[in-house]
Backbone as JSON, one array per atom type, in Angstrom:
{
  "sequence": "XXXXXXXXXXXXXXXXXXXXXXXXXXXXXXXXXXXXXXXXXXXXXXXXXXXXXXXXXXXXXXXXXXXXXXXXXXXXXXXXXXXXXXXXXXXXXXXXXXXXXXXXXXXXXXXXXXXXXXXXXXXXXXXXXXXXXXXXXXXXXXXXXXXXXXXXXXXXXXXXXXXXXXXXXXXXXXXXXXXXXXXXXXXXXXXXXXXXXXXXXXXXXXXXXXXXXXXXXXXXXXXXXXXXXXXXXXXXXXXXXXXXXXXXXXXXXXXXXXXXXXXXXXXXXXXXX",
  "N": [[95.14, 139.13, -77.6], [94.51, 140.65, -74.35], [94.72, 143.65, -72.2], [97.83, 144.73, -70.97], [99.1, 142.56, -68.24], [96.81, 141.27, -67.73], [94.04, 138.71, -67.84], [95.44, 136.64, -70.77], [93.43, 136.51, -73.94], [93.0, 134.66, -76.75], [93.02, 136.52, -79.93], [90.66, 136.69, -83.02], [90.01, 137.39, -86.24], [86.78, 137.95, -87.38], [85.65, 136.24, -90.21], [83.18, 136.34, -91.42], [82.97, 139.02, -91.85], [82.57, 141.99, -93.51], [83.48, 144.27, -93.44], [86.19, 144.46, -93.49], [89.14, 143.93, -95.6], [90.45, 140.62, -96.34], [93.72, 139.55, -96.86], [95.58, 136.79, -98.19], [98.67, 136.23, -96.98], [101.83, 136.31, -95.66], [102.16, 137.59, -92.17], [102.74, 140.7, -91.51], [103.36, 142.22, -89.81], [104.73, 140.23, -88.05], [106.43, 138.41, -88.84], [106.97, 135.21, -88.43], [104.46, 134.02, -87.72], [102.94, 131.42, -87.82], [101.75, 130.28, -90.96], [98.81, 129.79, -91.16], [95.32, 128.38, -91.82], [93.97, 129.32, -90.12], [94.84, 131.28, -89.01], [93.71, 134.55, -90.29], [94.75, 137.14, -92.0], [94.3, 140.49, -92.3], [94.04, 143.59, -94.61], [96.31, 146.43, -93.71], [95.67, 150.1, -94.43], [98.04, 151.27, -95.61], [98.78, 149.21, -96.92], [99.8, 146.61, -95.58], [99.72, 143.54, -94.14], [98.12, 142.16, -91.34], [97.68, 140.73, -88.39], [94.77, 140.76, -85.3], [96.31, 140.04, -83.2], [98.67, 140.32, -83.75], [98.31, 143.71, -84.38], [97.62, 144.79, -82.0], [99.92, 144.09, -79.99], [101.62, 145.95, -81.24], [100.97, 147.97, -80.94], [100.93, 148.56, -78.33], [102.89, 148.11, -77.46], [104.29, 150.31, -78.31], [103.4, 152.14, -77.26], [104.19, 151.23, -74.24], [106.77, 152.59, -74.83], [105.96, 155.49, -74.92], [104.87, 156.48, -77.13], [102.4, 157.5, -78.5], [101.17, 158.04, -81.46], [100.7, 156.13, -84.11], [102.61, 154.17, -86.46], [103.58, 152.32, -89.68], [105.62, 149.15, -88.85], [106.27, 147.77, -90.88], [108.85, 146.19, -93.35], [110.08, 147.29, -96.09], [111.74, 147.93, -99.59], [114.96, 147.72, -99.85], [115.51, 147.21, -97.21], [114.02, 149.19, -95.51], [111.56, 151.12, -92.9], [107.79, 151.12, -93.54], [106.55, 153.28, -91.98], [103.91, 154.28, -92.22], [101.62, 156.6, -91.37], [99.15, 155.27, -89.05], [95.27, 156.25, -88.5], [94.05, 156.64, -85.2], [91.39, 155.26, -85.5], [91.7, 153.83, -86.74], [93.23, 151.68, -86.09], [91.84, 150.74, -83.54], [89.71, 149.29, -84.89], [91.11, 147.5, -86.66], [92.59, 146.18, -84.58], [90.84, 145.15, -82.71], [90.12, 145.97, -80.52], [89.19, 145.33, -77.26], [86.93, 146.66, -74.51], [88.13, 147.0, -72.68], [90.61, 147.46, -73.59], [90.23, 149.46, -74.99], [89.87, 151.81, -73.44], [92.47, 151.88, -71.73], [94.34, 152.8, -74.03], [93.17, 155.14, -74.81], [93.41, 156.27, -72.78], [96.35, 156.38, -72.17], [97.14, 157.4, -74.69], [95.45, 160.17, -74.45], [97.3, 161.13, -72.1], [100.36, 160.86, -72.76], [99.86, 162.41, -75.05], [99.11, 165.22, -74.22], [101.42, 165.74, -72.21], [103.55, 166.14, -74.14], [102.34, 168.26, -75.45], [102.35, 170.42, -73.83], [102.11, 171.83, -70.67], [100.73, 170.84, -67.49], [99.01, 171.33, -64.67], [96.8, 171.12, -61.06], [95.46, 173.82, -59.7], [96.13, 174.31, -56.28], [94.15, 175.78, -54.91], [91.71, 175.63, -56.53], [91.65, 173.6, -57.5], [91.11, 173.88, -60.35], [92.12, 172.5, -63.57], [95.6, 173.71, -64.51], [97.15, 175.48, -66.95], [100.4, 175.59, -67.37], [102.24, 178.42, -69.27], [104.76, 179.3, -70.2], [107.77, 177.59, -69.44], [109.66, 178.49, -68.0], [109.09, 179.53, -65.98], [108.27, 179.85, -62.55], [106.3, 181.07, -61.35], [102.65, 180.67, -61.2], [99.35, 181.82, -62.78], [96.24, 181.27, -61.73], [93.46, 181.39, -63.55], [90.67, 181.22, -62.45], [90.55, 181.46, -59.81], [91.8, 183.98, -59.96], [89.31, 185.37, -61.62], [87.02, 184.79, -59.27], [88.4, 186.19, -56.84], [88.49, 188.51, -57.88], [91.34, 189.83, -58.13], [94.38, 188.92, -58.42], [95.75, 185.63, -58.45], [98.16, 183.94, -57.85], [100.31, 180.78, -57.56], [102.73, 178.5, -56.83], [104.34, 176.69, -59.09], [106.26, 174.65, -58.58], [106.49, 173.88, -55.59], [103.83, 174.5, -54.74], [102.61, 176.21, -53.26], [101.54, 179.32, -51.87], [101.81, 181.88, -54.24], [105.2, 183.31, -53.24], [107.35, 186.34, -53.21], [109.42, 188.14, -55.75], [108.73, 187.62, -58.72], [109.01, 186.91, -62.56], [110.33, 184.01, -61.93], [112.61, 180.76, -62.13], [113.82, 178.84, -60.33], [112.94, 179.02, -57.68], [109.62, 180.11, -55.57], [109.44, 181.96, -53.05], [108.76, 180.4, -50.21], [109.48, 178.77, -47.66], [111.36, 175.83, -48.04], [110.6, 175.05, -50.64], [111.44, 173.87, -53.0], [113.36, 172.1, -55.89], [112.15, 169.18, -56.88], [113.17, 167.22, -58.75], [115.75, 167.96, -59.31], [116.77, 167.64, -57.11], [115.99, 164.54, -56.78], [118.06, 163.09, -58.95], [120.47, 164.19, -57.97], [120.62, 162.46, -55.73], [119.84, 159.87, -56.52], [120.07, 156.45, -57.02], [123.04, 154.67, -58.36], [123.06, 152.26, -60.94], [123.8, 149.45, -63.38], [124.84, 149.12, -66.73], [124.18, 146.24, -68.07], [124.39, 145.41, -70.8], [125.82, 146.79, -72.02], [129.39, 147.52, -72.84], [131.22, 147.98, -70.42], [129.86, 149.91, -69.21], [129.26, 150.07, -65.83], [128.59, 151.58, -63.58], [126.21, 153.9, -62.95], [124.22, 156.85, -62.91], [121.03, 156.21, -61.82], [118.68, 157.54, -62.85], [118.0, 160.57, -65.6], [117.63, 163.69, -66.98], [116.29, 164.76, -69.82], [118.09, 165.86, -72.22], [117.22, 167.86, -74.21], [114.65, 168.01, -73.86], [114.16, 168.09, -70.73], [112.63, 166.55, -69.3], [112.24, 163.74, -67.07], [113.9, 160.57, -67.33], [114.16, 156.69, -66.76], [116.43, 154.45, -67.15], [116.21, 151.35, -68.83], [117.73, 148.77, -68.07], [118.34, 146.96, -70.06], [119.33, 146.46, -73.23], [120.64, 148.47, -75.6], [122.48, 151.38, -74.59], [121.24, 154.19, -75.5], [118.35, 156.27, -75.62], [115.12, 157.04, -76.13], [113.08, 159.6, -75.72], [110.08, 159.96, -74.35], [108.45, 161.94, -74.37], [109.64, 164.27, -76.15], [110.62, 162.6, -77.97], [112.91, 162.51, -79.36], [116.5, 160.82, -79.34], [118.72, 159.79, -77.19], [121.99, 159.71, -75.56], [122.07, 157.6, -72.64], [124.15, 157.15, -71.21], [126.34, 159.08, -72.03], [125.34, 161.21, -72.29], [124.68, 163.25, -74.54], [123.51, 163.86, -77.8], [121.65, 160.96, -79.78], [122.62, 161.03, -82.9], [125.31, 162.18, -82.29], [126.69, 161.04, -80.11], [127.19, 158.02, -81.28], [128.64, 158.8, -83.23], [131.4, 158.52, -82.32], [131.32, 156.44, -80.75], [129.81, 153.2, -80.1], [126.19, 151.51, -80.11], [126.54, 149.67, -77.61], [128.69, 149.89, -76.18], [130.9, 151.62, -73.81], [130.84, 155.03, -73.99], [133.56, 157.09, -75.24], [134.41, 159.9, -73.17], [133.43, 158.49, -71.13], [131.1, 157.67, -68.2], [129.16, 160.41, -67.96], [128.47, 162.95, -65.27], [126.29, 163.71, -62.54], [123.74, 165.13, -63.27], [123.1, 168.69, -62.64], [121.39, 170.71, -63.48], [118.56, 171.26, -65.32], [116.98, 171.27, -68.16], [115.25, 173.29, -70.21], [112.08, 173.17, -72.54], [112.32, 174.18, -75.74], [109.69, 174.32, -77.54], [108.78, 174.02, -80.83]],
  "CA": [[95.41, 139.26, -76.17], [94.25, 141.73, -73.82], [95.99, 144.86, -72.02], [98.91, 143.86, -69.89], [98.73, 142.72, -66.31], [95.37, 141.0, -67.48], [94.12, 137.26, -68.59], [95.4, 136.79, -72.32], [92.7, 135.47, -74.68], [93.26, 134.65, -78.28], [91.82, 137.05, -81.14], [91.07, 136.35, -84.04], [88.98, 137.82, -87.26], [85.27, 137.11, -87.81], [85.65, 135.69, -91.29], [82.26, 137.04, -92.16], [83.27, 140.57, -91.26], [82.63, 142.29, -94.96], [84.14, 145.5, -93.39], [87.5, 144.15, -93.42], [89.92, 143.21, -96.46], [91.59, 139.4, -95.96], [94.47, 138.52, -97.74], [96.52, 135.41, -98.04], [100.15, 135.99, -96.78], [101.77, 136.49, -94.21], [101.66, 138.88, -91.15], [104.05, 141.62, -91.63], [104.41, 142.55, -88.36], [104.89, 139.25, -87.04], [106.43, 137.6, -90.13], [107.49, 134.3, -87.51], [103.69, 133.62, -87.38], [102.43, 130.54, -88.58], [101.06, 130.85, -91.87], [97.65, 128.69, -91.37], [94.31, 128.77, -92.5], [93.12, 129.59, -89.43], [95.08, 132.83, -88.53], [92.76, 135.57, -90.88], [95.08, 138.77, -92.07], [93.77, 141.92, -92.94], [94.9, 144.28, -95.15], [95.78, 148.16, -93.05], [95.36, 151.06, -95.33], [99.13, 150.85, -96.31], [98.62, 147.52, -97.68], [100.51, 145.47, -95.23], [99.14, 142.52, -93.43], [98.37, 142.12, -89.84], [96.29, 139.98, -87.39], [94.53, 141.46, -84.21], [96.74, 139.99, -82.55], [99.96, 141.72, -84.14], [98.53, 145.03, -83.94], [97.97, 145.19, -80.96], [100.76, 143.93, -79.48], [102.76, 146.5, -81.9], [100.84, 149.45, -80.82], [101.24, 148.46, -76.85], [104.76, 148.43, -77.38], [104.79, 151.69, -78.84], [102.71, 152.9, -75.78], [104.92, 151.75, -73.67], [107.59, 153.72, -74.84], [105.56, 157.01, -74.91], [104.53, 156.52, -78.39], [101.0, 157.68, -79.58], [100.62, 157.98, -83.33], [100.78, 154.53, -84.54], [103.43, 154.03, -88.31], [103.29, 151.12, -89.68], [107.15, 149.19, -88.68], [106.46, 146.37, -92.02], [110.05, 146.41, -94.01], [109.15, 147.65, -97.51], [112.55, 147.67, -100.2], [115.93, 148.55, -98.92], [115.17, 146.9, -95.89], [113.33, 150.57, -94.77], [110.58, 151.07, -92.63], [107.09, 151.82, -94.41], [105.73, 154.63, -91.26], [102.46, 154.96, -92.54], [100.74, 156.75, -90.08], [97.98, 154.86, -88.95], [94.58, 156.52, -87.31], [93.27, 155.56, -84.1], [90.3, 154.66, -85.52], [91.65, 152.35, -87.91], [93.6, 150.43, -85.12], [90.94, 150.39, -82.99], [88.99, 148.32, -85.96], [91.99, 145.92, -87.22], [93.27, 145.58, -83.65], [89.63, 144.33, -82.36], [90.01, 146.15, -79.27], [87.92, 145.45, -76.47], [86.66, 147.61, -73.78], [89.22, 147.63, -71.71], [91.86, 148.04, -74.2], [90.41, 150.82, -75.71], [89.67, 152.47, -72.06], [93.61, 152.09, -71.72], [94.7, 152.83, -75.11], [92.58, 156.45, -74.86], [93.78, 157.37, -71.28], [97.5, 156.66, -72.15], [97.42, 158.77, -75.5], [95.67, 161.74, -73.93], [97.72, 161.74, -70.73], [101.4, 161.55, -73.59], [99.59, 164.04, -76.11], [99.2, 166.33, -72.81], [103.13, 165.75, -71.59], [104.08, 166.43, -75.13], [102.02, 170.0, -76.05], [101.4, 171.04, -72.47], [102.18, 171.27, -68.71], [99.28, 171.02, -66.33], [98.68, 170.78, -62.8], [95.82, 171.4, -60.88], [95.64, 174.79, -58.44], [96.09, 173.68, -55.27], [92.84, 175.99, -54.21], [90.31, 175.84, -57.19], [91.6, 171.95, -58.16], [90.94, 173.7, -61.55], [93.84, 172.44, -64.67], [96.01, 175.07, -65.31], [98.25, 175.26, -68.16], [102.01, 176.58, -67.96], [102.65, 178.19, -70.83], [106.05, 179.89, -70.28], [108.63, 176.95, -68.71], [110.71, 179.05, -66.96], [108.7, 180.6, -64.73], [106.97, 179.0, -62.15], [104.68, 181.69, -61.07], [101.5, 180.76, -62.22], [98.02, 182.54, -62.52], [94.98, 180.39, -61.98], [92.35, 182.68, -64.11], [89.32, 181.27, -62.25], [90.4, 182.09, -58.59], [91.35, 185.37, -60.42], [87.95, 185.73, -61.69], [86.37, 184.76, -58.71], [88.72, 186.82, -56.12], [88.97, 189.71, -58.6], [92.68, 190.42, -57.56], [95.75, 188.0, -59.46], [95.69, 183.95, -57.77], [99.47, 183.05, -58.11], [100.69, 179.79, -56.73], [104.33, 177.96, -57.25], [104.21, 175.21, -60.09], [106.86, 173.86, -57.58], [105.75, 173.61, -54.34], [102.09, 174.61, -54.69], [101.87, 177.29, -52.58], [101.09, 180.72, -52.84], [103.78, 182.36, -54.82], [105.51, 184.74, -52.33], [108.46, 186.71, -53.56], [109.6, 188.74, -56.77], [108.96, 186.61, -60.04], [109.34, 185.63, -62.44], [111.34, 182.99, -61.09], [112.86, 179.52, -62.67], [114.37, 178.36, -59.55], [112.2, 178.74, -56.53], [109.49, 180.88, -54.83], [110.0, 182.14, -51.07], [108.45, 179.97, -49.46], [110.03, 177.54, -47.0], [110.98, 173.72, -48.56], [110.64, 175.48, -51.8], [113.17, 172.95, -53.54], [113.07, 171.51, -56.8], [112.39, 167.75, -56.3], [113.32, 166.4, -59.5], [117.1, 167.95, -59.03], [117.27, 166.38, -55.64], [116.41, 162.56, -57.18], [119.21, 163.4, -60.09], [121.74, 164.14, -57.62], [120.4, 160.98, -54.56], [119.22, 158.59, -57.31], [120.62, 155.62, -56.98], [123.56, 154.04, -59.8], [122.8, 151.01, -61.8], [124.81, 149.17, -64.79], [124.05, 148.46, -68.23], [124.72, 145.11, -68.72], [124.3, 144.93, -72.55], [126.8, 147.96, -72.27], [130.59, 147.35, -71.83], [132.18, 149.34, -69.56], [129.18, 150.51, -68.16], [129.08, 149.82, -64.69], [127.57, 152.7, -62.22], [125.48, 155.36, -64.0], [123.09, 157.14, -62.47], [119.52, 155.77, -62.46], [117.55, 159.0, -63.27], [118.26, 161.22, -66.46], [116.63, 164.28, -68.11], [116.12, 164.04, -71.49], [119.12, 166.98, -72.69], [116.15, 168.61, -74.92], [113.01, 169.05, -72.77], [114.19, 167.96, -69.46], [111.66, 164.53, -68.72], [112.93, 162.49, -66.07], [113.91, 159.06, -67.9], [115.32, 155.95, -66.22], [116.84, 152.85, -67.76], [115.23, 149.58, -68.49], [119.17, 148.02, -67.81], [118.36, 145.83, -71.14], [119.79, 147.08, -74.58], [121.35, 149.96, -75.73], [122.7, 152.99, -74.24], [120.55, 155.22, -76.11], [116.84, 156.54, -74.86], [114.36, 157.54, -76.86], [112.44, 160.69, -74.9], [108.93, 159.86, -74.53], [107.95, 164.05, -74.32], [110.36, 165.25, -77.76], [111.0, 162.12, -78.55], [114.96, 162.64, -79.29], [116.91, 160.06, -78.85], [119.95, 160.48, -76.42], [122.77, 158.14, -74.78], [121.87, 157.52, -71.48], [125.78, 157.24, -70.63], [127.5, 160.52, -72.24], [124.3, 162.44, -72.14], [125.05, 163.24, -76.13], [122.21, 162.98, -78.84], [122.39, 159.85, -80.31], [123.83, 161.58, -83.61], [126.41, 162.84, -81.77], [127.58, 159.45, -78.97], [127.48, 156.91, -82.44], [130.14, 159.57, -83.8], [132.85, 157.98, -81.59], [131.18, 154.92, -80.14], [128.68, 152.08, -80.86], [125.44, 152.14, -78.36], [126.97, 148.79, -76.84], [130.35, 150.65, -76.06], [131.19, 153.07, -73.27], [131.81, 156.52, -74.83], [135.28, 157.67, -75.19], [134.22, 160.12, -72.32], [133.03, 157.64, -69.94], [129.59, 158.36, -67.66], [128.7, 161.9, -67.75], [128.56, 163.12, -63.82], [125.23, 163.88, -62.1], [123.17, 166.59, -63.91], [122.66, 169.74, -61.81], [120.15, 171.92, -64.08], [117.12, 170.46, -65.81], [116.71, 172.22, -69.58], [113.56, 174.09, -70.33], [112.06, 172.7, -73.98], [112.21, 175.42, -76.31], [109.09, 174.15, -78.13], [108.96, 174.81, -81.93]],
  "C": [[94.68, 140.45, -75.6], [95.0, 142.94, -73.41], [96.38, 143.74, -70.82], [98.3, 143.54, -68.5], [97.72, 141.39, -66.37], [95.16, 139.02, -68.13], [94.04, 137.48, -70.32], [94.06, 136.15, -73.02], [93.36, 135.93, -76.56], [92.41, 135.7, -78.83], [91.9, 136.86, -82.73], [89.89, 136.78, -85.25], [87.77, 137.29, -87.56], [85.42, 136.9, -89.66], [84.31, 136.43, -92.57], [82.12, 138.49, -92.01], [83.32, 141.12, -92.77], [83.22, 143.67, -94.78], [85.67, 145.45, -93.56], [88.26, 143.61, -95.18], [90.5, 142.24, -96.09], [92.1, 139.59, -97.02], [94.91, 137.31, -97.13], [97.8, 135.59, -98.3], [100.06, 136.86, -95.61], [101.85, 137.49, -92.98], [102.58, 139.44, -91.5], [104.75, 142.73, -90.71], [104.7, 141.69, -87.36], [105.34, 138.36, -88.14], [106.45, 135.72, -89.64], [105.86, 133.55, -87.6], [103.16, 132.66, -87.85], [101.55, 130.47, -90.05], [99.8, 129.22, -92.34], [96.43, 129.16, -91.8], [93.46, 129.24, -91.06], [93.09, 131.19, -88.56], [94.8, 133.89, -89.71], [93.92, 136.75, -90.6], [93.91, 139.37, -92.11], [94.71, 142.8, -93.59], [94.65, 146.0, -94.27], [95.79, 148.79, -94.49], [97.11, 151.4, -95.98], [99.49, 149.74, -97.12], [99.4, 146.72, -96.78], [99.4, 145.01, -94.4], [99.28, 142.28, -92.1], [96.96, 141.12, -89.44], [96.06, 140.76, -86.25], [95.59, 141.33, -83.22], [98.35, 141.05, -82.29], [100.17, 142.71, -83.75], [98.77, 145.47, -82.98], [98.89, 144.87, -80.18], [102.18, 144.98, -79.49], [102.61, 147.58, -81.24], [100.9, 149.37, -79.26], [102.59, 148.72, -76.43], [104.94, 149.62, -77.68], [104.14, 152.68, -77.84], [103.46, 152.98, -74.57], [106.58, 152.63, -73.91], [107.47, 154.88, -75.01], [105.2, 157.54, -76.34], [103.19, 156.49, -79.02], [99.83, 157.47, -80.83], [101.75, 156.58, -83.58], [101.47, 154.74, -86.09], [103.41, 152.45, -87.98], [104.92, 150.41, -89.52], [107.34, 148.37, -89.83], [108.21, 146.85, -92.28], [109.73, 146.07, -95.26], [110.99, 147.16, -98.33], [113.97, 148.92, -99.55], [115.69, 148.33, -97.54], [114.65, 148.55, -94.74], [112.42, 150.48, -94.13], [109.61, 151.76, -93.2], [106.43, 152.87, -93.31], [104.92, 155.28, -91.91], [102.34, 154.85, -91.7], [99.37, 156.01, -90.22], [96.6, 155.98, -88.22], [94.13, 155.63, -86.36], [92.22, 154.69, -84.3], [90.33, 153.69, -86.48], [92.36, 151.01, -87.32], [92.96, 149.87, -84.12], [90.35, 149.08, -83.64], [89.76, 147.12, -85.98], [92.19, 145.49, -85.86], [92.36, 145.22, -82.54], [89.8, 144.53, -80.83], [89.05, 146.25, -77.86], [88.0, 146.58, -75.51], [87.51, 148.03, -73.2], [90.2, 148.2, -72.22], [91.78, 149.58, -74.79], [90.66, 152.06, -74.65], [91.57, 152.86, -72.25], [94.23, 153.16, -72.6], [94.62, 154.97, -75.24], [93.28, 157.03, -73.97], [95.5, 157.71, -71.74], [97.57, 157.63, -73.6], [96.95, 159.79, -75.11], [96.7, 162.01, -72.73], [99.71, 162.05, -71.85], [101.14, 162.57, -74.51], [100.0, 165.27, -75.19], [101.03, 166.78, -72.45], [103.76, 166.32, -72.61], [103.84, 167.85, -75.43], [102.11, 170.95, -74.58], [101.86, 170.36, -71.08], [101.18, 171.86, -67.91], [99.47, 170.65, -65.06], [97.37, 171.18, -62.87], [95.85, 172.75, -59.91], [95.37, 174.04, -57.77], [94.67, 174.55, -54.76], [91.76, 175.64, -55.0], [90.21, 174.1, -57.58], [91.07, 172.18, -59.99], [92.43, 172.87, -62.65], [94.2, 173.49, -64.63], [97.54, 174.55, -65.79], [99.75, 176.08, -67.4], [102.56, 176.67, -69.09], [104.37, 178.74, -70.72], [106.97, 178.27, -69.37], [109.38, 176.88, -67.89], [110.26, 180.08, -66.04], [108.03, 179.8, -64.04], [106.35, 179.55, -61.15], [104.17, 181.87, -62.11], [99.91, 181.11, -61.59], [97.22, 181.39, -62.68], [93.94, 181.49, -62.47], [90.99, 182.05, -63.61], [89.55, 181.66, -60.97], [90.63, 183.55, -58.73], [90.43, 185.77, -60.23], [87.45, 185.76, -60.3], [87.05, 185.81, -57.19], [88.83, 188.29, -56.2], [89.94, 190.54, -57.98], [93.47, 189.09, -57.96], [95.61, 186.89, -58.04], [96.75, 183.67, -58.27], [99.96, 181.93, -57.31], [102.21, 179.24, -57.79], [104.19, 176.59, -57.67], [104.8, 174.59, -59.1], [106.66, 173.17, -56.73], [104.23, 173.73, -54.06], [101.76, 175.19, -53.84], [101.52, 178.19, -53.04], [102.12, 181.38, -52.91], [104.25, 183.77, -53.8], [107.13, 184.57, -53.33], [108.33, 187.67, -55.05], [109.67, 187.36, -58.02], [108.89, 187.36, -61.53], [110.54, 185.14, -62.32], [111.41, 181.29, -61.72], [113.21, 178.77, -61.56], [113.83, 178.11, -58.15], [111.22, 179.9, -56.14], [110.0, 180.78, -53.14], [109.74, 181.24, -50.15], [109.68, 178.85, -48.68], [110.03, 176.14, -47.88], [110.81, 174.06, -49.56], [111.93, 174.64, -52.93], [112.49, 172.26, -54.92], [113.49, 170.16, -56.65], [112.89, 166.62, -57.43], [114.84, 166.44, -59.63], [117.58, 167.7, -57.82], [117.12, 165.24, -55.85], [117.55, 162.85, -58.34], [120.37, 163.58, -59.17], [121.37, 162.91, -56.04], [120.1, 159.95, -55.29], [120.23, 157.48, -56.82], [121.35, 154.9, -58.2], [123.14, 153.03, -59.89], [123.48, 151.1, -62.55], [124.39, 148.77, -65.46], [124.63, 147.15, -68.64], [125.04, 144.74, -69.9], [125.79, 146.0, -72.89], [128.03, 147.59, -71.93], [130.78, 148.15, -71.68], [131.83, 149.95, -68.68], [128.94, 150.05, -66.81], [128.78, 150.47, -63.6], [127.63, 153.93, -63.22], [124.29, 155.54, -62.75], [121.64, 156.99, -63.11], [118.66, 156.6, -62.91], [118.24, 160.03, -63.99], [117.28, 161.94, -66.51], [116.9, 164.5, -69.0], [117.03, 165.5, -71.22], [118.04, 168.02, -73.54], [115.06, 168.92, -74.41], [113.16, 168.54, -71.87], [113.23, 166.9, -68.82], [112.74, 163.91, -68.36], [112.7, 161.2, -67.02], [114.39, 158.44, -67.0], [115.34, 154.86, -67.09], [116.56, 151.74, -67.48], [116.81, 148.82, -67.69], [119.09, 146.88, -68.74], [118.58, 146.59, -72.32], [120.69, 147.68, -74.6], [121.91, 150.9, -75.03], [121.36, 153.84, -74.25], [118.94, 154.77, -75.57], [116.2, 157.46, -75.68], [112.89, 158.23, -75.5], [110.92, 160.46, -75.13], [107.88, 161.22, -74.89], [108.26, 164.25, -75.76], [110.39, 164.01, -78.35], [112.21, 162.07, -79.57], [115.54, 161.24, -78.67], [118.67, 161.06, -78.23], [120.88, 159.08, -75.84], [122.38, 158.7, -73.17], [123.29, 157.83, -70.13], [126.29, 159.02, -70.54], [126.32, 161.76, -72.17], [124.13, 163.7, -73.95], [123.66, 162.64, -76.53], [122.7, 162.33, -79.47], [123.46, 160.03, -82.27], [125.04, 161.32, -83.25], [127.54, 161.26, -81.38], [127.84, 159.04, -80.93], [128.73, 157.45, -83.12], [131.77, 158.76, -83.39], [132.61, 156.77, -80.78], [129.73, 153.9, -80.46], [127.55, 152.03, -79.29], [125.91, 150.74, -77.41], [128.08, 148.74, -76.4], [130.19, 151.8, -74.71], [131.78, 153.85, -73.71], [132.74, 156.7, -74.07], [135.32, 158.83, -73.22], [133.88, 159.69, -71.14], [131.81, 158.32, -69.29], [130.36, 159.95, -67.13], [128.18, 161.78, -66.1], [127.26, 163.22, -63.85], [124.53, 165.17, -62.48], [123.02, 167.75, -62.39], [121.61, 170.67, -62.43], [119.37, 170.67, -65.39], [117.11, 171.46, -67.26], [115.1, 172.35, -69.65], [113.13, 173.85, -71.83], [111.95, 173.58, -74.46], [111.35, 174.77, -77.6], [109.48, 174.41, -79.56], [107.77, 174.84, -82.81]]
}
């Protein structure tokens, strides 16, 4: 297939491809798949079996949930998963990605690598990147309008002006309208209910992750529990509990004992490690 959105076409292994290992059995991330002579495994570098089509379908899914580095999901003994890491450049190969996919494939892992190590904007005067390295401050130096003004270029991660006031500051500079906009949708969001969930019936649509503060919202299909695309932590969406914790006293298709957790008011700052 192609990337989403787009016209599917079949893929399928050039036979005379001597770069590739075939075996004969069956897909092992699609075990359901017909086992004919015409659908061509390959063996990945873990030894399990996949078709182009598989992979990529596996590693799209794992994209959209904010998932990067590619493991392999086969089910080895002890019904376990085998999470061999794959490289890019070996799913690229098996998963016979064309142009576009790879185009995709590239933009969405650097733009989650980025969200994950690193917060960037752009200065609002130079339009250079600039990093924030501290979290809880959001006066920040642009070091090229520095350079080029030779006298300190502070502007407000926030609002994007120019930082007036005493910092540093977690909460706002001076300026006018200076508001943090992600704890104004957290307390106006709009509720929704988890259908798969009993009990659940008005939650608020917009969460941040309890560990590095990323705005999540809920598909309203499955589970409770939300796996943080940033830390990647899982959390209940309901009690606001890491999923450790919620499963302690309830199942993720259960409303916890506590019932929905109220409307966050403070955003957590990731304390990297």
């Amino acid at each position: 297939m192609s990337i989403r959105g787009q016209e599917q076409v079949e893929k399928k292994y050039n036979p005379q491809d001597t770069t590739l290992r075939f075996v004969n059995r069956k897909d092992d991330l699609d075990p359901v798949c017909d086992d004919d002579d015409d659908c061509l495994r390959a063996e990945m570098s873990c030894g399990h079996a996949v078709t182009p089509e598989s992979l990529t379908n596996w590693c799209l899914s794992q994209l959209d949930e904010g998932i990067y580095k590619f493991k392999c999901p086969a089910l080895v003994e002890d019904y376990k998963l085998c999470n061999e890491l794959w490289s890019y450049q070996e799913v690229r190969r098996l998963a016979d990605l064309s142009c576009e996919e790879m185009q995709h494939f590239e933009d969405t892992m650097a733009r989650l690598a980025a969200a994950e190590y690193c917060e960037i904007q752009s200065c609002p005067q130079c339009k250079t990147s600039v990093e924030r390295k501290d979290l809880s401050n959001l006066c920040v130096r642009c070091t090229v309008c520095t350079a080029d003004r030779k006298k300190a270029s502070d502007f407000c991660w926030q609002c994007q002006g120019k930082w007036k006031g005493p910092g540093p500051r977690s909460d706002r500079c001076d300026n006018d309208g200076c508001i943090n906009g992600d704890l104004q949708l957290l307390q106006t969001c709009k509720t929704i209910g988890l259908p798969a969930v009993k009990g659940v019936t008005s939650c608020p649509s917009v969460r941040v992750c309890p560990t590095c503060g990323m705005k999540v919202e809920h598909s309203q299909q499955n589970c409770k529990n939300i796996n943080c695309p940033r830390c990647h932590i899982e959390f209940c969406f309901v009690c606001l509990k890491l999923k450790r914790e919620c499963i302690k006293t309830s199942t993720p298709y259960q409303i916890c004992p506590g019932g929905v957790a109220p409307r966050q008011t403070s955003i957590p700052v990731w304390k990297r490690k």
